[in-house]
C-alpha positions in Angstrom: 45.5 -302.7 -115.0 46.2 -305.0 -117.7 49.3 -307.2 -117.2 52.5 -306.2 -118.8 53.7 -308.0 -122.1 56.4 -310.5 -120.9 58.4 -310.6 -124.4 60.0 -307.2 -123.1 61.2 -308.5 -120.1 64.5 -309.4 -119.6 65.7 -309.2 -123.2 69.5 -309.6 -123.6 71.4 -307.3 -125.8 70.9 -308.8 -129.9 74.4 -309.7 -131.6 76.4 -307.0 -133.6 75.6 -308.3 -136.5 71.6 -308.0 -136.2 71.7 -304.8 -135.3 73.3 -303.6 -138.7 69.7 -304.8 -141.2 66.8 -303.6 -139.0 65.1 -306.7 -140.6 67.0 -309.3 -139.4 66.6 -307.3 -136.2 62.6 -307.0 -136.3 62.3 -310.9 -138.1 64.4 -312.2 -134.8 62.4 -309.9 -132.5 58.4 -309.3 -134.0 57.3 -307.6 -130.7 59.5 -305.5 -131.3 57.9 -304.1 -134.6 54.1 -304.1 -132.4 55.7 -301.5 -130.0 57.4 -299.7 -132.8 54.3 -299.7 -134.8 52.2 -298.5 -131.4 54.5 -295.5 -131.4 53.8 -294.8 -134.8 50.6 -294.5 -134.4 51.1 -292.6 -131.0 53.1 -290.5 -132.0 53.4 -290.2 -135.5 57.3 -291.3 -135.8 58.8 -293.3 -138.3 60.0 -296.8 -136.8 63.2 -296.4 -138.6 64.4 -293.0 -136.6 63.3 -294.6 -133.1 65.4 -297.7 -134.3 68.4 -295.5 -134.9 68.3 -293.2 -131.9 68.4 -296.6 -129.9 71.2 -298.0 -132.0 73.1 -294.6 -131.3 72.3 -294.1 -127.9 72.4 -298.1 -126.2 72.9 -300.5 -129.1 69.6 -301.9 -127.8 71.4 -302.7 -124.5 68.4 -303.0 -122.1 70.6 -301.8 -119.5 73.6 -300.1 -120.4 74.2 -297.3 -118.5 76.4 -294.0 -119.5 78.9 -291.8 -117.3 76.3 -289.2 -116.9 74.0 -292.1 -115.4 71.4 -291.7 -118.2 70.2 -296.1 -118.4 68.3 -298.5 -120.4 67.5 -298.9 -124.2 66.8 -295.1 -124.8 69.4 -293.8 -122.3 67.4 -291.7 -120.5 68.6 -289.7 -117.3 66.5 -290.4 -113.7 64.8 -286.6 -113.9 63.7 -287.1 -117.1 62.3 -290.9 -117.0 60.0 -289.0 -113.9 59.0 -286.0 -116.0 57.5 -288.7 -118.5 56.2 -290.7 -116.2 54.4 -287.9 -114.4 53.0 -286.4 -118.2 52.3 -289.8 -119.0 50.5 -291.4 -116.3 52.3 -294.2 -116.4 54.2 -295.4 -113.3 54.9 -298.8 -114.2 57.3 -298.5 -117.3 61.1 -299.3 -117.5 63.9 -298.3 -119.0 64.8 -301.9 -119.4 61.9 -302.7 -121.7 61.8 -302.1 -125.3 58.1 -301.0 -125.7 58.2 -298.4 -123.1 61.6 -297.1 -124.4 60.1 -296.4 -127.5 57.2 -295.1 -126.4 59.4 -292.3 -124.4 61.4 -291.3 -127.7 57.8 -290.8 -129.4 56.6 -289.5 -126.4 60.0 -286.8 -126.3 60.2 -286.0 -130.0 57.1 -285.0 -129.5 57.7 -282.2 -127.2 60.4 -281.5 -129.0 58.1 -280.5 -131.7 55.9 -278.3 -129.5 58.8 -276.9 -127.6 61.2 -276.0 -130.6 59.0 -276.4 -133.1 61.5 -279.1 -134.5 59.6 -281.8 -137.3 59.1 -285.5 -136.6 60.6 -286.3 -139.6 63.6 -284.0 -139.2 66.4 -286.9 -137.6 69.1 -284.8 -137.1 67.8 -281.9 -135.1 65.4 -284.2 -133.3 68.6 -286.3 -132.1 70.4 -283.4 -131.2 67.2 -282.2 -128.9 67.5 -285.8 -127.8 70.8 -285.6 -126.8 71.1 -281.7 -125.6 67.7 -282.0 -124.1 64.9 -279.3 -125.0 66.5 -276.5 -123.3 69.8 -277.3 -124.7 68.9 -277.5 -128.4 66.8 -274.5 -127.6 69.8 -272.4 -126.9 71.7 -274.0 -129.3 74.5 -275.8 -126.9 75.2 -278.2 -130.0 76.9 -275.8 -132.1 79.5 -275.8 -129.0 80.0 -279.4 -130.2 81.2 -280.5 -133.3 82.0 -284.0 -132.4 78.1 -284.2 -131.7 77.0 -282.5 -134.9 79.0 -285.7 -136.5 77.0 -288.1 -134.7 73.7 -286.9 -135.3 74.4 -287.0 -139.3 75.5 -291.1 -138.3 72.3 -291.3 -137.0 70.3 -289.7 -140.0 72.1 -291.9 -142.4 71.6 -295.1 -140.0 67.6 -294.1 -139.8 67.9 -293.6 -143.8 69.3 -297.2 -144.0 66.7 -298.8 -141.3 64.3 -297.3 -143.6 65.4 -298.8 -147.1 66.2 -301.9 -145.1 62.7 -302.1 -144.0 60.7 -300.9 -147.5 62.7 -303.9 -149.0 62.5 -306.4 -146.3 61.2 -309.6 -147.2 58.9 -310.1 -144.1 56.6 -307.4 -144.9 56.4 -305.0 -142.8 54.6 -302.0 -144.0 56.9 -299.1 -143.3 
């Protein structure tokens, strides 16, 4: 196995104010557009939804933790971290790294797509799968939820902003 990229490792949380221009945000942190542009490719998902489902769910806090113990950059639960593990093959991934972090939100949109039939490119419903989980979207538990249905239009109008930020950015990127 090859060795792990150290740039992920032990990445402190970036200021406030990087996180609002996802160019400032990639131009201080380039590996961070290689693993966005690996999921891409993986997956077929658009760097600047990833970038806002992290901003919504951690604020790219390696390892924040929530009070239903989901942890790390993605905020993923324990049960789930092991399901993609187990589908992925890949035991040595953390929650604490960006690359793998990203990797799992490709990795879960994607099932969202073959479970609920849910389009990459569709950021709302695909962060309300991400947050209900598949079954949850499936029967609908969002609608339960209104305070949620408000967040997941934040977080298609922050992946609409990444993505203007990043077509106009001056470091050339080619998103």
């Amino acid at each position: 196995m090859a060795p792990r990229d150290p740039r992920y490792q032990n990445e402190p949380q970036p200021a406030v104010s990087s996180m609002e221009n996802a160019c400032v945000l990639l131009s201080q942190r380039p590996h961070w557009a290689e693993a966005l542009d690996a999921t891409r490719i993986r997956w077929h998902i658009e760097p600047w939804q990833v970038l806002a489902f992290m901003h919504q769910e951690s604020r790219f806090n390696p390892t924040a933790m929530s009070t239903s113990q989901a942890y790390g950059y993605a905020q993923v639960k324990q049960p789930t971290w092991e399901w993609y593990q187990m589908k992925r093959g890949r035991q040595n991934v953390s929650r604490e790294r960006f690359d793998d972090a990203v990797d799992f939100i490709g990795w879960y949109a994607n099932q969202n797509v073959i479970r609920n039939g849910v389009d990459l490119n569709d950021v709302r419903n695909q962060y309300l799968a991400y947050h209900e989980g598949l079954g949850g979207f499936e029967n609908r538990s969002f609608l339960a939820k209104p305070w949620l249905m408000t967040i997941s239009d934040k977080v298609a109008d922050r992946a609409a902003l990444y993505q203007a930020q990043l077509r106009d950015c001056p470091v050339g990127w080619s998103y």
